[in-house]
C-alpha positions in Angstrom: -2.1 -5.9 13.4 -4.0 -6.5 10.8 -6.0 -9.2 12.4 -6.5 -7.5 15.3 -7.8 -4.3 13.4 -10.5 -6.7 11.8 -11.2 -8.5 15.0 -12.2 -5.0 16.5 -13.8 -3.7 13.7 -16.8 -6.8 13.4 -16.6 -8.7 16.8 -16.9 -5.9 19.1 -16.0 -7.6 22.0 -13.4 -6.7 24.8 -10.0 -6.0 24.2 -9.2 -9.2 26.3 -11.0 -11.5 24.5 -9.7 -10.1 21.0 -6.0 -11.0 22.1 -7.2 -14.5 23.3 -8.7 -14.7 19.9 -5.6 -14.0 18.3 -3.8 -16.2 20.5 -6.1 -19.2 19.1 -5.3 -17.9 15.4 -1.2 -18.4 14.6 0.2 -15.5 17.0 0.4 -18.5 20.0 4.1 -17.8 20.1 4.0 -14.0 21.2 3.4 -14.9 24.6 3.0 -11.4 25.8 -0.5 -11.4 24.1 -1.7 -14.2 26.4 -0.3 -12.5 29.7 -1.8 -8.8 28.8 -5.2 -10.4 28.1 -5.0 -12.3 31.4 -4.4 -9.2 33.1 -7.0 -7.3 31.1 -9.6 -9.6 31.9 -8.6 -9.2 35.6 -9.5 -5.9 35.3 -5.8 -4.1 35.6 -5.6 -1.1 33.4 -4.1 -1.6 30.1 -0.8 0.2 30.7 -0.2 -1.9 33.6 -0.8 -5.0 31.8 1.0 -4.7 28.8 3.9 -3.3 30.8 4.1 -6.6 32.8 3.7 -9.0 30.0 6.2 -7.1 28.1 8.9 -7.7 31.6 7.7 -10.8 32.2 8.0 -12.8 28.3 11.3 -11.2 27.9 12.2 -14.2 25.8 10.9 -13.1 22.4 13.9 -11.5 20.6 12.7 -7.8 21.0 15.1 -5.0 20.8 14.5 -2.1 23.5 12.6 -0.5 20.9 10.2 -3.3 20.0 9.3 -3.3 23.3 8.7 0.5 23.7 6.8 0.3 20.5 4.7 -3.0 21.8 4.3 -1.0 24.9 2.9 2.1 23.6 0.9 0.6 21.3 -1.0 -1.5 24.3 -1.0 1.1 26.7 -3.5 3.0 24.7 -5.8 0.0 23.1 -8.8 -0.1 24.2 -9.0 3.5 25.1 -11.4 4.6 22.7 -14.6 3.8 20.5 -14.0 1.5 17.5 -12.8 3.9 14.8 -10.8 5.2 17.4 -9.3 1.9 17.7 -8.8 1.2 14.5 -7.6 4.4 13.5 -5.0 3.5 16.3 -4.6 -0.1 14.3 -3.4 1.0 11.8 -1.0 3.9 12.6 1.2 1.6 14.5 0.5 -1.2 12.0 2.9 1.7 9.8 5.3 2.1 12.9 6.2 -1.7 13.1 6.5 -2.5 9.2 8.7 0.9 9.5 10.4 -1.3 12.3 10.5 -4.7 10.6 12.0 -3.0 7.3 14.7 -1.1 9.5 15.5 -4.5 11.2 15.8 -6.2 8.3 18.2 -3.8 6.4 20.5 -3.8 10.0 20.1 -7.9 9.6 21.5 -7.4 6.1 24.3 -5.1 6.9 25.5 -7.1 10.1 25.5 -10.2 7.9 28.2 -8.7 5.2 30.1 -7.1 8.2 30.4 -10.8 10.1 31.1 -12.7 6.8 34.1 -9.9 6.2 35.4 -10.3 9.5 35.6 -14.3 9.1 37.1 -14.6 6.1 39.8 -11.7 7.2 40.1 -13.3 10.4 40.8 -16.6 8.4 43.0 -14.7 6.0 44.9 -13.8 9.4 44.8 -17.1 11.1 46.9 -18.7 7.4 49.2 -15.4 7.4 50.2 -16.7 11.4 50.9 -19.4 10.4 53.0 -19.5 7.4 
């Protein structure tokens, strides 16, 4: 987010051509970035295209959440002049570390509850067969 912000705050240029730009930097793997900016550049509108990349690279790990928060954030980039878009940047750049932080603790929790239920389940395995 962060890059992006800066990309739109001193290049200037399209909203297409900013996510090919980041594409080039070290976000290569989100391949939803390189199918929206296709479809930007083709000239489909922006909810359209981030929509269809979002369907179509449904191989990145997202949670139906991610993806309505990926969505919404894309839908509306672009809409507006540059403080607008930054402005927009930034609020969501909040939403996802909200996100990322909320993942994170569920990652933690999950772990615990998965190491618990193996050893138990061991614990149950020796107990059948004594």
């Amino acid at each position: 987010m962060t890059y992006l912000e800066t990309r739109i705050r001193y290049s200037g240029a399209p909203i297409y051509e900013i996510l090919h730009q980041c594409i080039k930097a070290d976000f290569g793997k989100l391949k939803f970035l390189k199918v929206s900016a296709d479809l930007l550049a083709k000239g489909q509108k922006p909810e359209i295209a981030w929509k269809s990349a979002i369907k179509s690279c449904d191989d990145n790990g997202f949670t139906a959440q991610d993806r309505e928060l990926i969505f919404s954030f894309g839908k509306d980039l672009g809409s507006s002049d540059i403080e607008g878009q930054i402005n927009h940047c930034k609020t969501y750049r909040q939403l996802f570390q909200d996100r990322l932080k909320n993942a994170r603790l569920e990652a933690q929790s999950k772990g615990r509850l998965y190491i618990t239920l193996g050893i138990a389940g061991g614990m149950g395995a020796v107990l059948l067969m004594l």
